[in-house]
Backbone as numpy.savetxt, mean C-alpha at the origin, in Angstrom:
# Nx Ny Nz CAx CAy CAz Cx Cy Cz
6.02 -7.83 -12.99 5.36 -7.33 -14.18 3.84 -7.48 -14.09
3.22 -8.73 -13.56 1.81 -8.67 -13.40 1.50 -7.73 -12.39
2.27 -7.17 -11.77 1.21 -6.39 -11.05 1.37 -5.19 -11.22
2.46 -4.99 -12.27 1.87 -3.36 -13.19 0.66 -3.66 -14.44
0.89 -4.64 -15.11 -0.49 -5.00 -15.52 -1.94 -4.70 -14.63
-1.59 -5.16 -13.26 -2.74 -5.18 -12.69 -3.24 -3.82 -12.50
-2.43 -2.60 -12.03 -2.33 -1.45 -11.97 -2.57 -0.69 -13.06
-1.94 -1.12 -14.23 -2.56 -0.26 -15.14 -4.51 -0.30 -15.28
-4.87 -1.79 -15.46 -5.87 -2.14 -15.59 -6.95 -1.67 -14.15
-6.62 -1.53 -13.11 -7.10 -0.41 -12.21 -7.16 0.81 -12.52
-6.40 1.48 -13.03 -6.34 2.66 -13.69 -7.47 2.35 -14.54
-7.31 2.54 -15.72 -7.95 2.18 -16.71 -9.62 2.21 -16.07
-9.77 1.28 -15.38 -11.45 0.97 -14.36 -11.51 2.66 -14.09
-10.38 3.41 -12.92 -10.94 4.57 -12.37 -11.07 5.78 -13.82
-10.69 5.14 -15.02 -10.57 6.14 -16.08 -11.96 6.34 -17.04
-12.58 4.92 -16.79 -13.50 4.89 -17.62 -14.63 4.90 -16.51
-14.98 4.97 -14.92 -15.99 5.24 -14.15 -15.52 7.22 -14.66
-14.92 7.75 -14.59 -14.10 9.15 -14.68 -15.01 9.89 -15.82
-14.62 9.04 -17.14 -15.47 9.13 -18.07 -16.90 9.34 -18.22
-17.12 8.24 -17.82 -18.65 8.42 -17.84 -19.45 9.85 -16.81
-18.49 9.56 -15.99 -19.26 11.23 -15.17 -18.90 12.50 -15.85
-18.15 12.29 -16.33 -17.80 13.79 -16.97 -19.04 13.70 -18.48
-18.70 12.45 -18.57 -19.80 13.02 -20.39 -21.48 13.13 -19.40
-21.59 12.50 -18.57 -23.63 12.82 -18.00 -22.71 14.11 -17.61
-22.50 14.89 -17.03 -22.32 15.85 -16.37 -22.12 16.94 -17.44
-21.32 16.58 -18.36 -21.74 17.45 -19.91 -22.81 17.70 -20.56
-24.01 16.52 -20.14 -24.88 16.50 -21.19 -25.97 17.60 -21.02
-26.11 18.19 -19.85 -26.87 19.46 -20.22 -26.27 20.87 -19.60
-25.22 21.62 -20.07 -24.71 22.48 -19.41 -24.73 23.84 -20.59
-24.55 25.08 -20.09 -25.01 26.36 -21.04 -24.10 26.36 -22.18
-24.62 26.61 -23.28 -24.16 26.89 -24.34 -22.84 28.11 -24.19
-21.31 27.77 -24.92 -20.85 29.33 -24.83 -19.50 28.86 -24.07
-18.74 30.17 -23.86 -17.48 29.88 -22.92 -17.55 31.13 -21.81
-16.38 30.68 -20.91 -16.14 31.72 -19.92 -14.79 32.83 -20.50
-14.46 33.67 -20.29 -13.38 34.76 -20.66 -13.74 35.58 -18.93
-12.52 35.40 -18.40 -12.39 35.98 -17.24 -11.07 37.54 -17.24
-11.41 38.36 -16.86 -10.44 39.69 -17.16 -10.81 40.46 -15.73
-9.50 41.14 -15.36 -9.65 41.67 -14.11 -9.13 43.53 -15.04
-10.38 44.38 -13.67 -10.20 46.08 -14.20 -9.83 46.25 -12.49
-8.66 46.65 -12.41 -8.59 47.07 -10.77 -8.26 45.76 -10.18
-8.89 46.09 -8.91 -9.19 45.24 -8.06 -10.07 44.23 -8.05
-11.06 44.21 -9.39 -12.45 43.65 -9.82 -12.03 42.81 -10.56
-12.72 41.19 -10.50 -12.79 40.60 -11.56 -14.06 40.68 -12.52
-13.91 40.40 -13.34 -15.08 40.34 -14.34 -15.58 39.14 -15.38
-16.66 38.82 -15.25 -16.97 37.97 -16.31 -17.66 37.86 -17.37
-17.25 37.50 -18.36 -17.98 37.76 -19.97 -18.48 36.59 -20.64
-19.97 36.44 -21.31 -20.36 35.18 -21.46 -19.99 35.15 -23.18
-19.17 34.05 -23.67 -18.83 34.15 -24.92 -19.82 32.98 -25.64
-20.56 33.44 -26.58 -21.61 32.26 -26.87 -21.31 31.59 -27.73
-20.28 31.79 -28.63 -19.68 31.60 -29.94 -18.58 31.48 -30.04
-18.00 30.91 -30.89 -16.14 30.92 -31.15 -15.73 32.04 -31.60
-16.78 32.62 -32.74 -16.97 34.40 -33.51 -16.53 35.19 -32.55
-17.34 35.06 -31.19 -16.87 36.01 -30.12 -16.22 36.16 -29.00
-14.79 36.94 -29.59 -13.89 37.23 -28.63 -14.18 37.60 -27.50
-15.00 38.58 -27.30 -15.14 39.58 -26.46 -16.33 38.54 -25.45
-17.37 38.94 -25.92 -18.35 38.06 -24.56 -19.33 39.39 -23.82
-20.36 38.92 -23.88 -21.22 39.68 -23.06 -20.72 39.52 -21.40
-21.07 41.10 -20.89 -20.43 41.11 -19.16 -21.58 40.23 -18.87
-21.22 39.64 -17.10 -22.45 38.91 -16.21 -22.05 40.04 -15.33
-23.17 40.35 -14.77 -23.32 40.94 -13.38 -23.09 39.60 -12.70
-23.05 40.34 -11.19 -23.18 38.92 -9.71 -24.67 38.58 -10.02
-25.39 38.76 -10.68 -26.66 37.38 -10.02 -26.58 36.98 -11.50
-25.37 36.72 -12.22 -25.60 35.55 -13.26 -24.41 34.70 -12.43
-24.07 35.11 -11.58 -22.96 33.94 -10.94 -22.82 32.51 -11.05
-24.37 31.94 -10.60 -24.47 30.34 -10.79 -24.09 30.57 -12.71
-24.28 30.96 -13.33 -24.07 30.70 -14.67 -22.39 30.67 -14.51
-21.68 32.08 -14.27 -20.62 31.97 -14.29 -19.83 30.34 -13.59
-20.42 30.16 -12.85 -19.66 28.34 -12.03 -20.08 27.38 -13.36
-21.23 27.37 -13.87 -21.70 26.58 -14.92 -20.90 26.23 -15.63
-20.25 28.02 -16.44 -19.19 27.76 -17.13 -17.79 27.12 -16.89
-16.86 27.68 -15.93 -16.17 27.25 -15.80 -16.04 26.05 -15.45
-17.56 25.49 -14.75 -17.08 24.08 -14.28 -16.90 22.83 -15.61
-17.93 23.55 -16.74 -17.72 23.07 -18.02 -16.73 22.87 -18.79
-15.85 23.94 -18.79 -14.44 24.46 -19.12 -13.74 22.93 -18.49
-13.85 22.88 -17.34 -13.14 21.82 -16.64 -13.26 20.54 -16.70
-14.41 20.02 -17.08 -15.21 18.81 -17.19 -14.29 18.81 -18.75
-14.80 19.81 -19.76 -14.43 19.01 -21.06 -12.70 18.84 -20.63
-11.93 19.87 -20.43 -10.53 18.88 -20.42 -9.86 17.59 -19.66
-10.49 17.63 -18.67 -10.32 16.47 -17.86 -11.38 15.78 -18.91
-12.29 15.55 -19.18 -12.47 14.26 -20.39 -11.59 14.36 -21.33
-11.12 14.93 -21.79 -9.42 15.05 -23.27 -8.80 14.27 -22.50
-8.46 14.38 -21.12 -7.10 14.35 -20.83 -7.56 12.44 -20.64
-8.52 12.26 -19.88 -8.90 10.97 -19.56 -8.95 10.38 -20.79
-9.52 10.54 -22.25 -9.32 9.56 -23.63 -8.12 9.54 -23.81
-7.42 10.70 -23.64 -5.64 10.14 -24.36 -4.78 9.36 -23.25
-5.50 9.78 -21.76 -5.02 8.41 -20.94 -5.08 7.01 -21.51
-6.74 6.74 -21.52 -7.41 5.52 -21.67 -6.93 4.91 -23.13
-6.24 5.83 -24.11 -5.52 5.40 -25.56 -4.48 4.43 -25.28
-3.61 5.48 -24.33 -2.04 5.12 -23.99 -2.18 3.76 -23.43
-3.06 3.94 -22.35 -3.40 2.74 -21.46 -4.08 0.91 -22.29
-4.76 1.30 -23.05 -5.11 0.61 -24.28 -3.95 -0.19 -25.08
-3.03 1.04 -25.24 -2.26 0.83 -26.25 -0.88 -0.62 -25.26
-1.06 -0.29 -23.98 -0.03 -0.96 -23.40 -0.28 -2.20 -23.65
-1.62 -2.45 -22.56 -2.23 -3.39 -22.49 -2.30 -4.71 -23.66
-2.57 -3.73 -24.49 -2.80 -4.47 -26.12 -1.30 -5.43 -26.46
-0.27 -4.46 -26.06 1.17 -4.62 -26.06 1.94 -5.56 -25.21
0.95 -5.91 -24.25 1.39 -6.57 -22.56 1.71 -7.95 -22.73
2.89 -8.46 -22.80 3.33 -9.98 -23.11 2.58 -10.70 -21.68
1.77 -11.69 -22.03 1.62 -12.72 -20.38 2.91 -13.24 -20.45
4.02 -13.14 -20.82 5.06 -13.93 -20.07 6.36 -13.01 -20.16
6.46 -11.84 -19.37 7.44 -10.64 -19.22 8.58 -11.34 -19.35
9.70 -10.21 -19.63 10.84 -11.25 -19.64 11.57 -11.87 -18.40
11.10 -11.13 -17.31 11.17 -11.87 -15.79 10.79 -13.19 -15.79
9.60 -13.60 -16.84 8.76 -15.08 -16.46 10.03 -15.71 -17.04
10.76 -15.52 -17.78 11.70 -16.85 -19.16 11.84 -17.47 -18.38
12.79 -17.62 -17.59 13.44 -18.46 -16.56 12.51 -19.13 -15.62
11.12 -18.91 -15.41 10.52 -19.77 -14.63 9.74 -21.10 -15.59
9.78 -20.76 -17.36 9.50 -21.23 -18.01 10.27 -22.48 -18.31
11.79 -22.02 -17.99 12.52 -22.70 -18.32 12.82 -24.78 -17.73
13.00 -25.32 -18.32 12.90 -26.50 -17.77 14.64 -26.39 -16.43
14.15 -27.27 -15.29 14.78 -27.33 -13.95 16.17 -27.22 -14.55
16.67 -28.22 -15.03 17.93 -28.46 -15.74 18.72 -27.50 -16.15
18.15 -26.43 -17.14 18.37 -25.45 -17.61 18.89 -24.72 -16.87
17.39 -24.30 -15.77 17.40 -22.97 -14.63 18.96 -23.22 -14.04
19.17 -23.96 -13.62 20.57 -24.50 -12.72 21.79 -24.33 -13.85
21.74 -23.43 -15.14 22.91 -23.29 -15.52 22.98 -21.53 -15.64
21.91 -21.30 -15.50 22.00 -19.65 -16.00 21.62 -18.62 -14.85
21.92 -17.94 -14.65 21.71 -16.64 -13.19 20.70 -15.51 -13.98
19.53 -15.92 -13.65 18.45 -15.23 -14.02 18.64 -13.72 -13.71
17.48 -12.42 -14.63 17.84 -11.14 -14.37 17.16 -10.89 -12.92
16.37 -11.93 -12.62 15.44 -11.19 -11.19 15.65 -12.51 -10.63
15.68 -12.29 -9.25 15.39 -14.12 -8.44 14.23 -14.37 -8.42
13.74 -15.99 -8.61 12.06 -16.01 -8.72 11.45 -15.83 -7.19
10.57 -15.74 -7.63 9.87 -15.91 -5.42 10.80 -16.61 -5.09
10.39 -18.15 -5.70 10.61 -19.48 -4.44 12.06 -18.76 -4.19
12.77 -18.78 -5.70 14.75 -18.28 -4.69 14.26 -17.18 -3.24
13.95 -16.41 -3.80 13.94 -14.84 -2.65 13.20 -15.52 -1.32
12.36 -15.88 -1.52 12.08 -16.65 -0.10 12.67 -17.46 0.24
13.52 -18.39 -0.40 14.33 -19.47 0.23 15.59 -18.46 0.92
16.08 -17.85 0.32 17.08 -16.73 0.47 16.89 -16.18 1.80
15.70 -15.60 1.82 15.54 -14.96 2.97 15.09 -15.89 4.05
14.45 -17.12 4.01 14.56 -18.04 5.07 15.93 -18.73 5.32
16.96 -18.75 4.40 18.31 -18.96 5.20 18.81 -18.74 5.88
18.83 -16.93 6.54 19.19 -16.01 6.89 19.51 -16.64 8.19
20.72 -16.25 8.70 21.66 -17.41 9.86 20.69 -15.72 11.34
20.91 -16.21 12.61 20.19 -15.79 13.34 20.49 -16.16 14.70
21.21 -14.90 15.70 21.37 -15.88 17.17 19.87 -15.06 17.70
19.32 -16.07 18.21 18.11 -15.81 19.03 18.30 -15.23 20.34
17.27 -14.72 21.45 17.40 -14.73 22.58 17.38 -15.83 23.04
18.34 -16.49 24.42 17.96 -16.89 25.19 16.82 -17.41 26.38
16.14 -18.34 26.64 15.11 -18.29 27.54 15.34 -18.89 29.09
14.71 -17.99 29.85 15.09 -18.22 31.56 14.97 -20.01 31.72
15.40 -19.87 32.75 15.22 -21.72 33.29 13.91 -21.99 32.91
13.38 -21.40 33.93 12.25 -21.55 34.10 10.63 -21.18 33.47
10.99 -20.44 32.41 9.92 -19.83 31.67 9.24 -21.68 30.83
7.89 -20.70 30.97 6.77 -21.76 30.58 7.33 -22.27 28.70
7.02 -23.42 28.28 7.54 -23.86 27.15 6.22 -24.03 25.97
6.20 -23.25 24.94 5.44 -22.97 23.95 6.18 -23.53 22.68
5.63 -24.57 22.03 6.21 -24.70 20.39 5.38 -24.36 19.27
5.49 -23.65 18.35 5.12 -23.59 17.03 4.80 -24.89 16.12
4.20 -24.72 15.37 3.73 -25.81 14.71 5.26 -26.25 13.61
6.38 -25.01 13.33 7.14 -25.31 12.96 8.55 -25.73 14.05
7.93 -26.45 15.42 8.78 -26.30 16.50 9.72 -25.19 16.77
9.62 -24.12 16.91 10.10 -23.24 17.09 9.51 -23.10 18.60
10.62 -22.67 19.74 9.84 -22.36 20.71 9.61 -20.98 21.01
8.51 -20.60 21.59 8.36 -18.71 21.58 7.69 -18.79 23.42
7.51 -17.17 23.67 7.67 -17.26 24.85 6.35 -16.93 25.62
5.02 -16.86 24.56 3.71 -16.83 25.25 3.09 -17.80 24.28
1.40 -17.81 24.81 0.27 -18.28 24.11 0.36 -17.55 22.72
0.17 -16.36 23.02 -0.16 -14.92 22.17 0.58 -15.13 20.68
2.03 -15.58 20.88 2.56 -15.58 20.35 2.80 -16.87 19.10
2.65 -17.72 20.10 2.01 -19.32 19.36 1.15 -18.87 18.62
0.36 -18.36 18.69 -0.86 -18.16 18.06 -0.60 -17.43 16.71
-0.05 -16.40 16.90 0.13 -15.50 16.24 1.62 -16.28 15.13
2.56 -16.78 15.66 3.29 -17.89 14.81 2.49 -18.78 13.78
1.72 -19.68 14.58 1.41 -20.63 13.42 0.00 -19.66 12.95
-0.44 -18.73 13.26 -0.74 -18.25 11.97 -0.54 -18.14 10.47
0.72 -17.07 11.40 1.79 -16.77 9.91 2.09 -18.04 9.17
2.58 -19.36 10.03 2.88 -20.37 8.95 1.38 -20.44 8.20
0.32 -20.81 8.93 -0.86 -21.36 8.37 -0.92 -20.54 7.19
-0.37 -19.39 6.87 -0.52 -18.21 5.75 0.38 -18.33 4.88
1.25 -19.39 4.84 2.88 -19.54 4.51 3.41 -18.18 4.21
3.31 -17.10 5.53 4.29 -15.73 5.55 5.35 -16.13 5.79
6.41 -15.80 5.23 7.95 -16.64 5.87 7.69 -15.44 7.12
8.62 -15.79 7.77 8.91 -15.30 9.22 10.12 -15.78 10.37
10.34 -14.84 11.00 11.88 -14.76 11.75 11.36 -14.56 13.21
11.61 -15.89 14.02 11.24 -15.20 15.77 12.64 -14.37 15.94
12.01 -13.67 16.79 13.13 -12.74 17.47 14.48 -12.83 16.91
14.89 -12.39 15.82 15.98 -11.68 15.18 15.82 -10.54 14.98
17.49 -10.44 15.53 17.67 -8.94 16.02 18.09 -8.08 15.30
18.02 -6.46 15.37 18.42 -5.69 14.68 18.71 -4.54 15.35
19.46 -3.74 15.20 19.70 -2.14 15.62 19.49 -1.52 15.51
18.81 -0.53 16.53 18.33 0.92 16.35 18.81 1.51 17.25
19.29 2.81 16.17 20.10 3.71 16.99 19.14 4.10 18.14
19.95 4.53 18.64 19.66 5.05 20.30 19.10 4.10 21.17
18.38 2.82 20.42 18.13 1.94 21.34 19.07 0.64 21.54
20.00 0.40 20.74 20.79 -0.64 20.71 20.37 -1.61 19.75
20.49 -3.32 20.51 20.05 -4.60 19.79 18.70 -4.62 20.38
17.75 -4.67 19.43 16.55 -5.54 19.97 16.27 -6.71 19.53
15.07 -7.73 20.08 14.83 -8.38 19.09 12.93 -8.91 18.79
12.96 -7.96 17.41 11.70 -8.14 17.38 10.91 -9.14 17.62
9.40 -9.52 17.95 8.56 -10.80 18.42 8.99 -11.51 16.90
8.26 -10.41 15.71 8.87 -11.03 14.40 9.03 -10.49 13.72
9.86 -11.33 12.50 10.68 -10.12 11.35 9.83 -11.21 10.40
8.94 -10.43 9.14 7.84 -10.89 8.40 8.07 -10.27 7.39
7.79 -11.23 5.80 7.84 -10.71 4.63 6.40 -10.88 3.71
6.46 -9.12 3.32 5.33 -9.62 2.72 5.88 -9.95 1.19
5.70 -10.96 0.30 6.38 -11.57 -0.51 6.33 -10.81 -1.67
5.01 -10.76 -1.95 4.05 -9.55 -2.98 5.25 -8.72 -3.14
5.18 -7.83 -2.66 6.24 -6.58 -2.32 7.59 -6.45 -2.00
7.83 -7.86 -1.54 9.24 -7.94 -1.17 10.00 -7.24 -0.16
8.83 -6.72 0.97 9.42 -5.86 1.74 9.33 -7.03 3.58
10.22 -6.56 3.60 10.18 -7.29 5.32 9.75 -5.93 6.12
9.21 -6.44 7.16 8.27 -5.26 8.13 8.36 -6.53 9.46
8.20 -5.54 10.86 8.61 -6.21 11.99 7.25 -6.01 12.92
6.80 -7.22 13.76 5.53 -7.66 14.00 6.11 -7.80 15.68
5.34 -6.55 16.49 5.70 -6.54 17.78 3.76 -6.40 18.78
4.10 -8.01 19.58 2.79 -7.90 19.82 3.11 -7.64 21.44
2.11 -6.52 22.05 2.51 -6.26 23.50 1.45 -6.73 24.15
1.75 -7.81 24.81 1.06 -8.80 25.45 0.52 -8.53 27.25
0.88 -7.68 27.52 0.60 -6.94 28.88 0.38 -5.46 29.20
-0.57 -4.84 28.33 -0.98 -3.54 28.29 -1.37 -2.97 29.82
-2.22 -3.66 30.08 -2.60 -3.11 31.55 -1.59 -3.09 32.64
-0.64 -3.71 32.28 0.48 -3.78 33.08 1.35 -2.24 33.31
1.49 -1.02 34.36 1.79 -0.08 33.82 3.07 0.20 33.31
4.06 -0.91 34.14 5.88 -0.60 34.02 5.81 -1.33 32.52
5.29 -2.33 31.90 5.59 -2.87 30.60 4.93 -1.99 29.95
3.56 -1.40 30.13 3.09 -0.23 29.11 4.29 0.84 29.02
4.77 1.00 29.60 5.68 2.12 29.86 6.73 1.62 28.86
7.47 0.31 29.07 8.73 -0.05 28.08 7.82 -0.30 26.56
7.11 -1.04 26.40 6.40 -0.80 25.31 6.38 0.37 24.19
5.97 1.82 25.19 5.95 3.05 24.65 7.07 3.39 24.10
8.26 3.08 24.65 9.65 3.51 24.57 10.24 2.29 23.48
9.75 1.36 23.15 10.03 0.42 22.39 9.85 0.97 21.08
8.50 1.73 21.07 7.69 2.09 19.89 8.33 2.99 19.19
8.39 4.06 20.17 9.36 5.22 19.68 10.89 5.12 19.18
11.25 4.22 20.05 13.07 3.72 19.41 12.25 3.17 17.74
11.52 2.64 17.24 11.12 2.02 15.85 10.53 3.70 15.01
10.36 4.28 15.74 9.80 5.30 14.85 10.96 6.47 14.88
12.20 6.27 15.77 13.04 7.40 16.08 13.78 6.77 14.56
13.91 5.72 14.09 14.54 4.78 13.11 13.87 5.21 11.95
13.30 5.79 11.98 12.09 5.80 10.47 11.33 4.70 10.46
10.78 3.55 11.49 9.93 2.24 11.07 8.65 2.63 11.91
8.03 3.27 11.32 6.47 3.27 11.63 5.31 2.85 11.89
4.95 2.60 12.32 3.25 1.61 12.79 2.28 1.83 11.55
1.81 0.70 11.49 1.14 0.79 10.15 1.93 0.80 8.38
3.37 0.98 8.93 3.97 0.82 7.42 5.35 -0.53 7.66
5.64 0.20 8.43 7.01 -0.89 8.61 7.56 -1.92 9.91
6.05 -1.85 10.46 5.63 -2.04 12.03 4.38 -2.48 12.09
3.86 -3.94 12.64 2.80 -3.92 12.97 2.93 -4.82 13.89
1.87 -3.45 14.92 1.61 -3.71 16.41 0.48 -4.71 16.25
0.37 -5.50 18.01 -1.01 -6.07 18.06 -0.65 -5.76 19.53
-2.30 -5.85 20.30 -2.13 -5.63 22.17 -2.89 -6.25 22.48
-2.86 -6.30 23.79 -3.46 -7.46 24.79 -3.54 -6.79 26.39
-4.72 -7.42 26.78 -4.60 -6.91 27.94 -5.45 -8.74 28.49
-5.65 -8.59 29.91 -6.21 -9.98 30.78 -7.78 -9.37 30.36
-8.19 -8.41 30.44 -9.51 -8.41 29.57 -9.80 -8.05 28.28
-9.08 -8.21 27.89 -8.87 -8.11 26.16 -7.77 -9.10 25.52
-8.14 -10.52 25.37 -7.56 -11.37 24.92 -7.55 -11.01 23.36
-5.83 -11.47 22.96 -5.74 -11.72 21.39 -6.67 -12.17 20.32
-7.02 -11.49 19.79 -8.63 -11.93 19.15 -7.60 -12.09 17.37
-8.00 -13.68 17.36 -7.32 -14.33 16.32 -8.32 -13.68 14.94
-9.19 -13.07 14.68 -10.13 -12.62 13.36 -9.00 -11.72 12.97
-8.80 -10.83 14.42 -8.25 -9.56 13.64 -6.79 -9.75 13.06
-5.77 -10.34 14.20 -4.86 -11.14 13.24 -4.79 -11.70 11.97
-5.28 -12.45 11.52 -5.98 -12.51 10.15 -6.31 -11.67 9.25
-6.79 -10.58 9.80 -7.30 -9.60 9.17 -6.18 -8.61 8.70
-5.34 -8.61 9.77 -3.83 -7.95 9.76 -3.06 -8.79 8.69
-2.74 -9.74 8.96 -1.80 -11.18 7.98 -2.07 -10.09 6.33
-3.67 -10.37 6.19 -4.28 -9.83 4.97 -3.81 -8.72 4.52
-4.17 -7.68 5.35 -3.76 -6.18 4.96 -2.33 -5.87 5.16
-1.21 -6.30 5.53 0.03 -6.01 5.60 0.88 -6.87 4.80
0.96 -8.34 4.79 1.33 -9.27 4.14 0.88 -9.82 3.01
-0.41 -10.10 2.26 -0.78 -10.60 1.29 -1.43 -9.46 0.33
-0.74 -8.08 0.35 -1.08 -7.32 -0.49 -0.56 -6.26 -1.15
């Protein structure tokens, strides 16, 4: 609920910057209306100066800039109508807007309580605990592969990835190493990570390709990408990539910067 509050009240901001350009942009424009009528193939325009007059004096083409004058006037005043009976409605909500929706009751409620009644929505903490339950067989790791732990001991299978792990904790993003999922035509994979952004409630899968310059892994990479987009999961919506090459190390800002724009918003 707060963050249709918040939305309306964004609105509202782009309604009243909206406003104000339309009334300066009113304040000196020609007296009169437009009446547009086609003879033939010709359109024609008639300058009506009055409400008295139906009809309207013709413009030739070099009153043209007048003719745009008008109509752009025509346009300005209803889009300002339409923007006050927005900014009413919008008013009127607002005015109306409980700070404690009926989603909040139950977080209001004392502990004791909560533990007898099955709320209409789960609060965060449930939905994230929920979704950090989630049971999970991992991949396997070779004998011999190098040993990386997470700050939540979790072991993962590069630097890149450490990194990019205790990020996410440092962000408290819940997050899933490599649990797997199916996509048609490609089988089981298992993403680097399965990440929720909480806000939104949407999980989105975080695949970082750690050997770009490499050409046979650029190659599976590509084909990785496309099995996620042959699925409907897209880069930039339901997918976020990061790359690496030996001269282009993981640059931890932009990670961060990513965390921000995909997860905390």
């Amino acid at each position: 609920m707060k963050e249709i509050k918040i939305l309306v009240e964004e609105r509202k901001e782009t309604l009243l910057r909206l406003k104000q350009e339309k009334e300066k942009a009113l304040q000196n424009v020609p007296q009169g209306t437009l009446r547009i009528c086609h003879s033939g193939n010709r359109t024609q325009y008639y300058h009506r100066r009055d409400g008295k007059d139906s009809s309207g004096v013709y413009m030739p083409k070099k009153e043209h800039n007048l003719v745009r004058k008008l109509a752009q006037k025509e346009y300005d005043q209803k889009v300002l109508r339409a923007v006050d009976r927005e900014l009413t409605a919008l008013q009127k909500y607002l005015s109306a807007y409980s700070e404690f929706p009926a989603e909040q009751i139950y977080e209001n409620l004392h502990k004791e309580r909560q533990k007898l009644i099955i709320p209409i929505e789960e609060t965060e903490e449930q939905y994230i605990q929920k979704w950090e339950d989630y049971a999970y067989q991992r991949k396997g790791f070779d004998e011999n592969a190098p040993e990386y732990y997470s700050a939540k001991m979790e072991r993962v299978r590069s630097k890149s990835e450490l990194i990019i792990a205790d990020l996410l904790n440092k962000e408290m993003i819940p997050y899933r190493y490599e649990s797997p999922i199916y996509l048609k035509g490609a089988g089981q994979i298992y993403p680097d990570f399965t990440v929720l952004n909480v806000k939104k409630r949407k999980e989105l899968y975080w695949e970082h390709l750690g050997m770009m310059d490499d050409p046979n892994y650029a190659e599976t990479a590509l084909q990785r990408i496309a099995a996620y987009e042959q699925n409907g999961i897209f880069p930039g919506e339901g997918l976020i990539i990061t790359y690496e090459t030996r001269k282009n190390p993981l640059n931890q800002k932009l990670i961060m910067s990513m965390i921000q724009h995909y997860l905390k918003q």
